[in-house]
C-alpha positions in Angstrom: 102.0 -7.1 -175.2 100.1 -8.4 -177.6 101.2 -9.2 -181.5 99.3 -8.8 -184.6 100.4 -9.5 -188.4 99.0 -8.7 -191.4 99.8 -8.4 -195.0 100.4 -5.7 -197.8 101.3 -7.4 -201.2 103.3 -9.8 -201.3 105.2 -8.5 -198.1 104.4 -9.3 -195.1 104.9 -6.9 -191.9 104.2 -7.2 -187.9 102.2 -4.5 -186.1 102.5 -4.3 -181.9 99.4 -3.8 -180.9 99.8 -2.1 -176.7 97.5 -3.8 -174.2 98.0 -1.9 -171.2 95.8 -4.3 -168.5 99.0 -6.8 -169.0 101.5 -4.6 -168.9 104.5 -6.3 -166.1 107.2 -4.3 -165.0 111.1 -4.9 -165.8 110.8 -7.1 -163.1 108.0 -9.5 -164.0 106.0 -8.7 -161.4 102.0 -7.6 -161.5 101.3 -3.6 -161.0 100.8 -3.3 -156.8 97.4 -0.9 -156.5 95.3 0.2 -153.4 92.7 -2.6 -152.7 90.3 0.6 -151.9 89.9 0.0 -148.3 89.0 2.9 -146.3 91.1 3.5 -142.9 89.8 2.8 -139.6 90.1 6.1 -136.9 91.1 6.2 -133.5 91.0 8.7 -130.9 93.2 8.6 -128.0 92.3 8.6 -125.1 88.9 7.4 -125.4 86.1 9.1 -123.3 88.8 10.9 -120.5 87.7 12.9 -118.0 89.6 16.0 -117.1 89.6 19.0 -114.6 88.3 22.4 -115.5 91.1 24.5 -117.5 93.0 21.5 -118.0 94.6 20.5 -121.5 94.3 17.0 -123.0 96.1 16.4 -125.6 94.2 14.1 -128.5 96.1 11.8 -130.8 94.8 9.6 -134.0 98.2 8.2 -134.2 96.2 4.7 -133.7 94.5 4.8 -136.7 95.1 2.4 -139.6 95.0 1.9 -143.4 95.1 -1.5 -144.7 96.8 -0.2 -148.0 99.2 2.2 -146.3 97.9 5.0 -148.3 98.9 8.1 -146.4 96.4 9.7 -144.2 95.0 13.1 -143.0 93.3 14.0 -139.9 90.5 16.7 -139.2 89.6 17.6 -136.0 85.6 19.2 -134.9 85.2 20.3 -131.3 81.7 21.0 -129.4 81.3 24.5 -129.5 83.9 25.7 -131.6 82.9 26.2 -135.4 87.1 25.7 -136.7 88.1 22.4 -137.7 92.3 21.4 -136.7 94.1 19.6 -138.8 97.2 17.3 -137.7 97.7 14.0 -136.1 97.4 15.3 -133.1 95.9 18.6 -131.2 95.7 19.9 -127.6 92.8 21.4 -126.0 91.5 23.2 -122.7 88.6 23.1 -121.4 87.7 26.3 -119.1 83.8 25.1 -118.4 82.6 21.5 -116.8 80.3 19.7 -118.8 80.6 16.9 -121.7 82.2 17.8 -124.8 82.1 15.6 -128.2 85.2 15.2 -129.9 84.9 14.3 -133.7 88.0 12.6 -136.0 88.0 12.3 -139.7 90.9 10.4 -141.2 91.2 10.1 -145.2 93.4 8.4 -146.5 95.1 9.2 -150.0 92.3 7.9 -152.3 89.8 9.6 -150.8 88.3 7.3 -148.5 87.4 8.3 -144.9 86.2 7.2 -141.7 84.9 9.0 -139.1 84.8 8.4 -134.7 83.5 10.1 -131.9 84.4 10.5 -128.2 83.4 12.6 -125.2 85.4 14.4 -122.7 84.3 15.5 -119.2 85.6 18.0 -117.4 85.0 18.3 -114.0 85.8 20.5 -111.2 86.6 19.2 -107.6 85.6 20.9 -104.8 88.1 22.5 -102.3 86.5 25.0 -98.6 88.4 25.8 -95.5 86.5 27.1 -92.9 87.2 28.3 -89.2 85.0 29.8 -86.3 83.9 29.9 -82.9 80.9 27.9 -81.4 79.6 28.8 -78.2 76.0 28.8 -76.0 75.9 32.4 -77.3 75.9 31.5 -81.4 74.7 27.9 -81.1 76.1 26.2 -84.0 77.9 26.6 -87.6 76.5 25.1 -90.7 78.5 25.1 -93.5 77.4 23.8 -97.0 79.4 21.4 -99.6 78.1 21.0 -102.7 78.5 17.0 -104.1 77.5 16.5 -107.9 76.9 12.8 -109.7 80.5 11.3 -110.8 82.1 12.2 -106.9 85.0 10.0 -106.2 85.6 10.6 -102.3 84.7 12.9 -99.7 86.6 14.2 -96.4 86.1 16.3 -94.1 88.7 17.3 -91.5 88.5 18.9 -88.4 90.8 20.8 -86.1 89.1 21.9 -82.8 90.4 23.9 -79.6 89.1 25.2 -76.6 88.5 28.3 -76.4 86.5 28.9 -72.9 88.2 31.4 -70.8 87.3 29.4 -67.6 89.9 26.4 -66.6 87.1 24.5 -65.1 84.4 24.6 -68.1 84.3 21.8 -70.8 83.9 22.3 -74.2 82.1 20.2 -76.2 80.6 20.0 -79.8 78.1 18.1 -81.7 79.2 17.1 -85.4 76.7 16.4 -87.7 77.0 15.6 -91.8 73.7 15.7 -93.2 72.6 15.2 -97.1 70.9 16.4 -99.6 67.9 14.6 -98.7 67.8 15.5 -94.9 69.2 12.1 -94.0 71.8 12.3 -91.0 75.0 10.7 -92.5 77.3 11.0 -89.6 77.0 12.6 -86.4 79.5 12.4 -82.9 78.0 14.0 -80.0 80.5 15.0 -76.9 83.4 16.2 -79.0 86.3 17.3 -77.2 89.2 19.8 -78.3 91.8 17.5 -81.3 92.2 16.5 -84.9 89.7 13.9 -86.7 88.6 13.4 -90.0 85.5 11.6 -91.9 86.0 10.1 -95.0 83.5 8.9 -97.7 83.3 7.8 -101.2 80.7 7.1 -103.9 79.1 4.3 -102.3 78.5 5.9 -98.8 76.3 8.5 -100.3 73.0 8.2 -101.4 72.1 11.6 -102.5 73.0 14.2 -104.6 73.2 18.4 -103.8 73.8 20.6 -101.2 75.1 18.2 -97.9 75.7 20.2 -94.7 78.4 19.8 -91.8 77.1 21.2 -88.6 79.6 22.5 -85.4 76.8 22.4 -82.3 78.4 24.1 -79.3 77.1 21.6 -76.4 78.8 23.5 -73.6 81.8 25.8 -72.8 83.1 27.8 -76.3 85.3 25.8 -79.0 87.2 27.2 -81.8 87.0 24.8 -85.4 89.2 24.8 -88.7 87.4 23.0 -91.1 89.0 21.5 -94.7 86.6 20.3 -97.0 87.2 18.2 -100.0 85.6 16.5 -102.8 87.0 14.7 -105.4 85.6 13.6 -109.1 
């Protein structure tokens, strides 16, 4: 506050003259205001990668303020023209592909910050096959798509003798083959039983349709076949 005198006649009187910039509170202490920092937004989880139709649910509870103003949060989604508002927001994904994901947090001054992320949604693949191979039909192929971003790959195999004759052997070729023609795997002289081939990223070197053949060799053999990639 600051004090000014001045004079009228011979009498003298004091006029307050109010200075707001050094105003202190009852306390003595300085007037706390924002520094005008603008938050920093977080989207979590970063980047995840989903399966088709399932829901991830999207927080920006890790975003700051240095100040501690209070904040808002505004959500934008690939394809969709709404904007969400809320700390955090679920979402399904019925369609494989990368999606962006966009966060605005504003705090109460104003200020804003905006982050991006990307979700992929994937689909694995799941085929269960069975048949009958014999010198009659020759052999089975049966096709297995395998995208970029495949985890592992298995094949299992159940096969049984099916050759009415007691004293004929049955026997099968298996062959996996890939996109590019190149023979991953193949057993010749397979007898009736259980087996499984397993793979993973670093075992294939192609991308696209990959074929497993059942090759009668002799004799007839029945085959249930479970197929399975993962992403």
């Amino acid at each position: 506050m600051l004090l000014a005198v001045s004079a009228s006649g011979g009498y003298g009187y004091y006029e307050y003259v109010y200075n707001a910039d050094e105003e202190e509170d009852e306390s003595g202490d300085e007037p706390v205001s924002s520094s005008g920092s603008k938050p920093i937004a977080r989207i979590t989880p970063s980047n995840p990668k989903i399966q088709i139709n399932e829901t991830v649910s999207f927080s920006g509870a890790d975003s700051t303020d240095s100040d501690s103003d209070d904040l808002t949060y505004l959500w934008s989604f690939e394809d969709d023209s709404k904007q969400y508002e809320g700390v955090e927001i679920d979402r399904n994904y019925p369609d494989k592909g990368e999606f962006l994901v966009t966060l605005v947090v504003t705090d109460s001054t104003g200020l804003s910050d905006e982050i991006e992320t990307t979700v992929l949604v994937v689909e694995d693949y799941h085929d269960e096959q069975n048949g009958n191979v014999n010198d009659n039909n020759g052999n089975e192929d049966i096709d297995i798509p395998v995208n970029n971003g495949v985890i592992s790959f298995r094949i299992e195999y159940s096969l049984q003798s099916a050759s009415i004759s007691p004293f004929e052997e049955d026997a099968v070729t298996l062959r996996l083959t890939d996109a590019d023609g190149v023979i991953v795997d193949e057993e010749n002289g397979v007898g009736e039983g259980d087996g499984a081939w397993s793979y993973t990223t670093d075992d294939l070197s192609s991308t696209g349709n990959y074929v497993f053949t059942i090759e009668s060799e002799s004799g007839s053999m029945d085959f249930d076949i479970i197929i399975d990639v993962k992403y």
